[in-house]
C-alpha positions as CSV (number, residue, x, y, z in Angstrom):
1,X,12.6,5.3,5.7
2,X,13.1,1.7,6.8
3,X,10.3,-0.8,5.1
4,X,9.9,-4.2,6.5
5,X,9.2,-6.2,3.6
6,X,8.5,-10.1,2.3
7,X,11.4,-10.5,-0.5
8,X,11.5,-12.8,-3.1
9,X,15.4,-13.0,-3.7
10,X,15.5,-15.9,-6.9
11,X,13.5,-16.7,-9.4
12,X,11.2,-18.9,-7.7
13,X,12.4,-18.5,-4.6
14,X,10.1,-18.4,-0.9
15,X,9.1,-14.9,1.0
16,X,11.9,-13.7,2.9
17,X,11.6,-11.0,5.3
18,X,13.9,-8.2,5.2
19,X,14.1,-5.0,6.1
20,X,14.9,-2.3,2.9
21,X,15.4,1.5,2.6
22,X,12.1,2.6,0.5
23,X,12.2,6.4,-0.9
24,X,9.8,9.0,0.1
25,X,6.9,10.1,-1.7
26,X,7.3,12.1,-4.7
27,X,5.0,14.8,-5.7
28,X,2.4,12.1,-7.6
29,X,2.6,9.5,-5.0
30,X,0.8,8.8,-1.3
31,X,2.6,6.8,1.4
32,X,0.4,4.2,2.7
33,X,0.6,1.9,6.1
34,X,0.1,-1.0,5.3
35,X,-2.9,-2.6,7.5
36,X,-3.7,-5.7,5.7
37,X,-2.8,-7.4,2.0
38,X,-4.2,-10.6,0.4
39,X,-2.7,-12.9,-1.3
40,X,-3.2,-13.7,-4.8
41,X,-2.2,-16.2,-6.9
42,X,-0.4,-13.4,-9.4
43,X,1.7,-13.2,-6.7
44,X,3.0,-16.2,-6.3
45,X,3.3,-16.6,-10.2
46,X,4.8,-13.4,-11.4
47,X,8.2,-14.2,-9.5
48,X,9.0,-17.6,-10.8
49,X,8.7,-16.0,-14.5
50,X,11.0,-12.7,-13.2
51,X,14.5,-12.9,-14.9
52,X,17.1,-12.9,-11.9
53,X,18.1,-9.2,-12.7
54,X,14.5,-8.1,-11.5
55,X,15.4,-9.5,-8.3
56,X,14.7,-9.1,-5.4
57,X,11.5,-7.9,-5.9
58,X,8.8,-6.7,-3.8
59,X,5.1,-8.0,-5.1
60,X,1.7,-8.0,-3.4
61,X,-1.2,-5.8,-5.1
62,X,-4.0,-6.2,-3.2
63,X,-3.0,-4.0,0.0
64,X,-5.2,-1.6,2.6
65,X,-3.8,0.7,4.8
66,X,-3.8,4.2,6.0
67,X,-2.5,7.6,4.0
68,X,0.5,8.7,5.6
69,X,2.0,11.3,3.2
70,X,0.5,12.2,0.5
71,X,2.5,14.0,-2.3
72,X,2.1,17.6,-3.7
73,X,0.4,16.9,-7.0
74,X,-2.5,14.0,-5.7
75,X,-5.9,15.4,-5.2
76,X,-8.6,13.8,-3.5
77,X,-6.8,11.7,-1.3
78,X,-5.8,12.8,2.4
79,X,-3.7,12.1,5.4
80,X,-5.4,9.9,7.2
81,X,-7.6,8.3,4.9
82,X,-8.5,4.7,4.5
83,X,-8.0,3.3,1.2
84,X,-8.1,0.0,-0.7
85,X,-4.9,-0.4,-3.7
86,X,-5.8,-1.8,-6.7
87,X,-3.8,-1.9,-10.1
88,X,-2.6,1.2,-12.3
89,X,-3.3,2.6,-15.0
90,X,-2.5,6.0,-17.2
91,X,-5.7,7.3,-17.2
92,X,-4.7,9.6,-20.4
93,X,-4.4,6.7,-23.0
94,X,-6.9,5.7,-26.1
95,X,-8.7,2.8,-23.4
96,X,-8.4,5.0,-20.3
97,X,-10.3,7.7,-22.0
98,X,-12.7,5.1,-23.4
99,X,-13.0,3.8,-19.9
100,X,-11.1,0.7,-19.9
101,X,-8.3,1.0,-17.6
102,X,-7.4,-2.6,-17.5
103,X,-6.3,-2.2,-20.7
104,X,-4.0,0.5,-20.6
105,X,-1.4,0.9,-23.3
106,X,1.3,1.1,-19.9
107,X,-0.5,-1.1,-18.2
108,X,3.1,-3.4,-18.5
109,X,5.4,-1.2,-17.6
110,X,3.2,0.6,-14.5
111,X,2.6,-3.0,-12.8
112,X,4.8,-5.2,-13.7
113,X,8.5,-4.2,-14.7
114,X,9.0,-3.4,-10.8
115,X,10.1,0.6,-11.2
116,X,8.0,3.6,-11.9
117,X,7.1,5.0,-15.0
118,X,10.3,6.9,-15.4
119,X,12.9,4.0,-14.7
120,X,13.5,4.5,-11.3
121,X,13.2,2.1,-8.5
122,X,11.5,3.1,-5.1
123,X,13.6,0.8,-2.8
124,X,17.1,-0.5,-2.1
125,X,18.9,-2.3,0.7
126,X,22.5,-2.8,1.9
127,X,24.4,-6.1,1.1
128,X,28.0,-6.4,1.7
129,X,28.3,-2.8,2.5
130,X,27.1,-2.0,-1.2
131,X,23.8,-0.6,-2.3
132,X,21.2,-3.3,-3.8
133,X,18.6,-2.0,-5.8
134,X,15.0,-3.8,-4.6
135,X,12.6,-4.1,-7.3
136,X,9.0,-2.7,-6.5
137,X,6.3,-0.7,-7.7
138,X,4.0,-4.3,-8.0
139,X,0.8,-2.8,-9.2
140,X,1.9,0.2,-8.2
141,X,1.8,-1.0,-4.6
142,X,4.1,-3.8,-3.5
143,X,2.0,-4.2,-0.5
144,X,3.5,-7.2,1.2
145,X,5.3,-4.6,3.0
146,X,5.1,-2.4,6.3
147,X,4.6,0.6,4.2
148,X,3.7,0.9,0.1
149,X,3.8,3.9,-2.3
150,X,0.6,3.8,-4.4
151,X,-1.1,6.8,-7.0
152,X,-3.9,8.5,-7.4
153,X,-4.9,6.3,-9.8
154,X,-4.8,3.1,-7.8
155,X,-5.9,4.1,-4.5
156,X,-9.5,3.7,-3.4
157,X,-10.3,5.7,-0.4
158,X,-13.1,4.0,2.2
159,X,-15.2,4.5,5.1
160,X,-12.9,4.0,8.4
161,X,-15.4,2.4,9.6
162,X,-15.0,-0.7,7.5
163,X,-12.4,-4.0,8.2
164,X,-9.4,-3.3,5.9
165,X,-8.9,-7.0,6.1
166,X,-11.8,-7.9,5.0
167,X,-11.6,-5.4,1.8
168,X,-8.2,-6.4,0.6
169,X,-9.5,-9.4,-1.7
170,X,-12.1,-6.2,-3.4
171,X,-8.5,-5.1,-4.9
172,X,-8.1,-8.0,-7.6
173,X,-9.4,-11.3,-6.5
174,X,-13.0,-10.3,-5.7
175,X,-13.2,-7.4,-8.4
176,X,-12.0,-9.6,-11.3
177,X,-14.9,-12.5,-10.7
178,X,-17.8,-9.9,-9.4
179,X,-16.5,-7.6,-12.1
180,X,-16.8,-10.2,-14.5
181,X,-20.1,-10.8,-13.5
182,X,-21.6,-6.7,-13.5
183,X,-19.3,-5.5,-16.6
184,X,-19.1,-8.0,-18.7
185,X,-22.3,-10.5,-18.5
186,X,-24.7,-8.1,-16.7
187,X,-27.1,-11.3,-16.2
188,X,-31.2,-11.1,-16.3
189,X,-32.5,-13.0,-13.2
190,X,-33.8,-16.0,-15.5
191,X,-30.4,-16.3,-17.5
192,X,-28.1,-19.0,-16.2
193,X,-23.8,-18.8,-15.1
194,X,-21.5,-21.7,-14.7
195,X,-18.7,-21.0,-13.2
196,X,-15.3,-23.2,-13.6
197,X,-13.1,-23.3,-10.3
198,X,-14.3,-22.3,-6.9
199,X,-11.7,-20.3,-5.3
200,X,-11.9,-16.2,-4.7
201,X,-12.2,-15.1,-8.1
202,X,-15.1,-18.1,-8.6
203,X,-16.8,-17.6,-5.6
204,X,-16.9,-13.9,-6.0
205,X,-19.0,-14.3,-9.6
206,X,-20.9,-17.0,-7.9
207,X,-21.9,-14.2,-4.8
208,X,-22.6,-11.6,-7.1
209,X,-24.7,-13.1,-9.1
210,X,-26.8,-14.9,-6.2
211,X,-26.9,-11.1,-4.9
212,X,-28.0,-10.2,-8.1
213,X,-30.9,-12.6,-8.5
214,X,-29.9,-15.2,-10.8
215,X,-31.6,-18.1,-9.6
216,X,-29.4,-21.0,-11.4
217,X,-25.6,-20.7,-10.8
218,X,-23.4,-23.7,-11.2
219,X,-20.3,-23.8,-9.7
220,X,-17.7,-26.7,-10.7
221,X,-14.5,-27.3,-8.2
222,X,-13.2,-31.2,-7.6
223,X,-12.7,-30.1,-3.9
224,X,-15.6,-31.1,-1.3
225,X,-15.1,-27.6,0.7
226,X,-15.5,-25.4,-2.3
227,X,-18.2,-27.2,-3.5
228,X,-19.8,-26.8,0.1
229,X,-19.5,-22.8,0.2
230,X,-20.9,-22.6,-3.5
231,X,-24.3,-24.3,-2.6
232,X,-24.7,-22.1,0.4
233,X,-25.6,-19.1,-1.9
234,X,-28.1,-21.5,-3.3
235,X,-25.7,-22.6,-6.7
236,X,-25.8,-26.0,-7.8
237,X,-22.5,-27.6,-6.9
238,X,-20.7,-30.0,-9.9
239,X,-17.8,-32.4,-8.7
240,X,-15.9,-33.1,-12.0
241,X,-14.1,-36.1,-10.6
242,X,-17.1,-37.8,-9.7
243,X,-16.5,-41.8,-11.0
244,X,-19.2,-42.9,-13.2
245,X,-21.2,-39.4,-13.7
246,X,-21.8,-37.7,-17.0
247,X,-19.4,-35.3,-18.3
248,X,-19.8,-32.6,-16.7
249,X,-20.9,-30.0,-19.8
250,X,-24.0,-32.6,-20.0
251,X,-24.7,-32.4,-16.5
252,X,-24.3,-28.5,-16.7
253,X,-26.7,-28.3,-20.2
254,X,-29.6,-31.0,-17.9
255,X,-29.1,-28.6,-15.3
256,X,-29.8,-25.4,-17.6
257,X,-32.7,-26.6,-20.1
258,X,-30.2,-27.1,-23.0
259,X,-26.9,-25.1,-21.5
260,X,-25.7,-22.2,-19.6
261,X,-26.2,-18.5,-20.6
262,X,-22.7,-17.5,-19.2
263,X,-19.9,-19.4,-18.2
264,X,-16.9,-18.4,-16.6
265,X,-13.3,-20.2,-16.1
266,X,-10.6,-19.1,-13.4
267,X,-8.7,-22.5,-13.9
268,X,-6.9,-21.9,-16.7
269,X,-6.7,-25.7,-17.6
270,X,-7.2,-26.0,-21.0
271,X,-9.7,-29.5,-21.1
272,X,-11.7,-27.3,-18.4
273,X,-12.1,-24.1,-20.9
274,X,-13.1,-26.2,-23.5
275,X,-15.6,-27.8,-21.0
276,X,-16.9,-24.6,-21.0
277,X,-17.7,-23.8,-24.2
278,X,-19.5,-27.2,-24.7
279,X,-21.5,-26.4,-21.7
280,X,-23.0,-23.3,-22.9
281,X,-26.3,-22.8,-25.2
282,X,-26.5,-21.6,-28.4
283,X,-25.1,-17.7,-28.1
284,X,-23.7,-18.4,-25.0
285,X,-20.7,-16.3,-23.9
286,X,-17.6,-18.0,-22.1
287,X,-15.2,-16.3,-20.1
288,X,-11.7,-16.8,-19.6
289,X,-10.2,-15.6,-16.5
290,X,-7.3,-17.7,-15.7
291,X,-3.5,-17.5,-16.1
292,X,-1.7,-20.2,-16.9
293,X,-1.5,-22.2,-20.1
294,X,-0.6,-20.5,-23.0
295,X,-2.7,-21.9,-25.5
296,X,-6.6,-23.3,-25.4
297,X,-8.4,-26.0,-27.2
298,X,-11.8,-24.6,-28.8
299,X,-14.0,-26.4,-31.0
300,X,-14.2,-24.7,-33.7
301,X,-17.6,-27.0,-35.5
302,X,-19.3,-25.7,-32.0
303,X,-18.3,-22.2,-32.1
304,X,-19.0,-21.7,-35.4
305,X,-22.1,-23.5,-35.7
306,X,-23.8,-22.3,-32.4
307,X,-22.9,-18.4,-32.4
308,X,-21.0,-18.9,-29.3
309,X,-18.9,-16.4,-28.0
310,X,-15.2,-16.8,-26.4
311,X,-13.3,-14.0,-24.6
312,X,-11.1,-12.7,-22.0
313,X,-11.4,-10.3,-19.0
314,X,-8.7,-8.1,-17.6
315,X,-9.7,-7.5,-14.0
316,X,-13.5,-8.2,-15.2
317,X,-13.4,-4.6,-17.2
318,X,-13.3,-2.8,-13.9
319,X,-12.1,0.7,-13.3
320,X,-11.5,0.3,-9.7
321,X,-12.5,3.7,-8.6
322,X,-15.9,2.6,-9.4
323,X,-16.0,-0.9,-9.2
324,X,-14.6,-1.1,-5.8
325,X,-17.1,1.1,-3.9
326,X,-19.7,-0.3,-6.3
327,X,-18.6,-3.6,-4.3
328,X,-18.7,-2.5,-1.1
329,X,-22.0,-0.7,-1.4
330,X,-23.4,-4.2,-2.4
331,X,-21.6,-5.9,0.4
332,X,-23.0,-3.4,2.8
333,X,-26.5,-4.3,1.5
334,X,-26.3,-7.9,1.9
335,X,-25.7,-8.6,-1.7
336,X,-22.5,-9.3,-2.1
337,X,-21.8,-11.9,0.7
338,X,-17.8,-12.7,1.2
339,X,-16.9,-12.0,4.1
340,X,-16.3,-15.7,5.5
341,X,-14.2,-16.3,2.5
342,X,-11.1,-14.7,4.2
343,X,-9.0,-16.0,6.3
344,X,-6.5,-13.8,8.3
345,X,-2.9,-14.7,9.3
346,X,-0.3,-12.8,10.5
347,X,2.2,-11.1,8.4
348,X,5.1,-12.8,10.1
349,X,2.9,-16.6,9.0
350,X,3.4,-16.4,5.2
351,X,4.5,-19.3,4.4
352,X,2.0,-21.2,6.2
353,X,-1.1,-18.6,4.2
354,X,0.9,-19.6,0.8
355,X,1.0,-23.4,1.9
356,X,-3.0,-23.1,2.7
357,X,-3.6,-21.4,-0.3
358,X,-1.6,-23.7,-2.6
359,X,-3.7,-27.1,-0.6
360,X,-6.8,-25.1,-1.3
361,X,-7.5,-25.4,2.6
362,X,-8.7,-21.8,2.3
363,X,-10.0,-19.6,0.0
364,X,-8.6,-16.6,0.4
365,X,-5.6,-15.6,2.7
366,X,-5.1,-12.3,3.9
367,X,-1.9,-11.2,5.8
368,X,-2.0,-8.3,8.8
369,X,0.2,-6.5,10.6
370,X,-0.3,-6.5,14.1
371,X,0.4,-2.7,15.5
């Protein structure tokens, strides 16, 4: 079937829209229309690090839509149903049997080598009269497309009545901060979070845990806007650019009675994770969300003298056949608040939700298709 689709053609290269052949469903996979998809900054990463013969490639993995076809072998999943696509996982591995899917042993290979399991590709297109093999299978989804092919394992079936736009972000940008928050801290009310960068993933710990009943979260961002959306859930909002102020891990440790319980970074900026660390109390856990630098400065005297923990999170431990509706039963009772956080633009006006989100002049883009 013809699939209109935004291609990355180089390494590095803008979204191009094109239109490819993509395969039918096989017996383990469901056709989805594609409704709405957010944009992540995985996706705009990933293809600069692609070598040029994984291109063109297909990304975009946090898509809703409607089942179209669903193949032969998938239970539980029907024509017609509403679901949210998240990332794959085995589900028959060592850490899929011990619940933690985001650490699947082909977690590599089943969202990110852009084929399916088996080595085949899903999609190709004609250039020059000649068939060109377009790389796919993004998460199991490459859903900045008209139409995706996603598994069992990946898709989340919801209530119709719900705003598919609205639930794209709950696919990786909202589950990995709130996720963080639930499976990995599980906070007490009197306990304290810092939070390191205000964008989606950020401001998604900073909901959940607000929802939750924390009553002190901080959330550090240098821009005015971010810093203006945290302190309306009632967090304490840190500008770490401010001329003459304290560093900021003092002002986060006066803020906290000696230093914060949690903290959290999505930056990925190695001064800002070690920030963290010095910003937590004795025992405090940091962690480290963000993709980007490959190596981190840690104090060791601190660590070591202050039983401080440091550690990552894959998708903040969530299975997101659970975490997902988890999410949405909290957004539904008023405890998860993120709604405003989105901002829609049409598929066709890419560039201009990439430009935004690169400025920071929104938080969180999320393309749709108009019928």
């Amino acid at each position: 079937m013809v699939n209109t689709v935004a291609l990355v053609e180089v390494p590095g290269g803008g979204f191009v829209f094109a239109d490819v052949e993509l395969e039918e469903p096989r017996a383990d996979e469901v056709l989805v229309r594609i409704v709405a998809t957010g944009l992540c900054h995985t996706d705009l990463t990933v293809p600069t690090m692609l070598p040029a013969e994984m291109m063109p490639t297909v990304v975009g993995h946090e898509g809703t839509g409607v089942v179209e076809r669903v193949g032969a072998e998938v239970e539980g999943i029907a024509v017609g149903d509403h679901v949210v696509l998240s990332f794959r996982s085995c589900r028959s591995c060592g850490p899929c049997q011990e619940g933690h899917v985001g650490y699947c042993e082909q977690s590599l290979l089943l969202n990110y080598m852009g084929m399916r399991a088996d080595g085949s590709t899903t999609m190709k297109r004609q250039v020059d009269g000649a068939d060109q093999t377009v790389f796919g299978n993004f998460f199991g989804q490459s859903s900045l497309a008209r139409y995706a092919l996603a598994y069992a394992d990946n898709c989340v079936v919801v209530d119709k009545s719900l705003d598919l736009a609205r639930l794209a972000p709950f696919a990786c940008g909202f589950q990995t901060g709130a996720g963080t928050v639930l499976n990995v801290l599980d906070p007490k009310p009197g306990e304290s979070i810092v939070v390191f960068g205000a964008g989606a993933v950020g401001l998604a710990a900073v909901a959940v845990a607000r929802g939750l009943g924390v009553e002190t979260v901080i959330a550090v961002d240098p821009l005015a806007e971010r810093r203006t959306v945290a302190e309306a859930y009632g967090a304490v909002a840190l500008d770490p650019t401010e001329a003459g102020a304290e560093p900021v891990e003092d002002r986060v440790r006066a803020a906290t009675d000696g230093g914060a319980t949690y903290a959290i970074d999505t930056t990925a900026i190695p001064a800002v994770v070690l920030q963290a660390q010095k910003a937590l109390r004795p025992r405090g856990m940091l962690v480290a969300l963000g993709l980007g630098a490959p190596e981190y400065t840690i104090d060791a005297i601190d660590l070591l003298q202050s039983g401080k923990i440091v550690r990552s999170s894959i998708e903040g431990e969530a299975d997101p056949l659970v975490t997902i509706p988890q999410l949405i039963a909290l957004r539904e009772a008023g405890r998860f608040d993120v709604d405003h956080l989105v901002t829609t633009y049409p598929f066709e006006r890419i560039a201009d939700a990439v430009a935004d989100s690169k400025s920071g002049a929104v938080v969180k883009p999320v393309l749709v298709w108009g019928e």
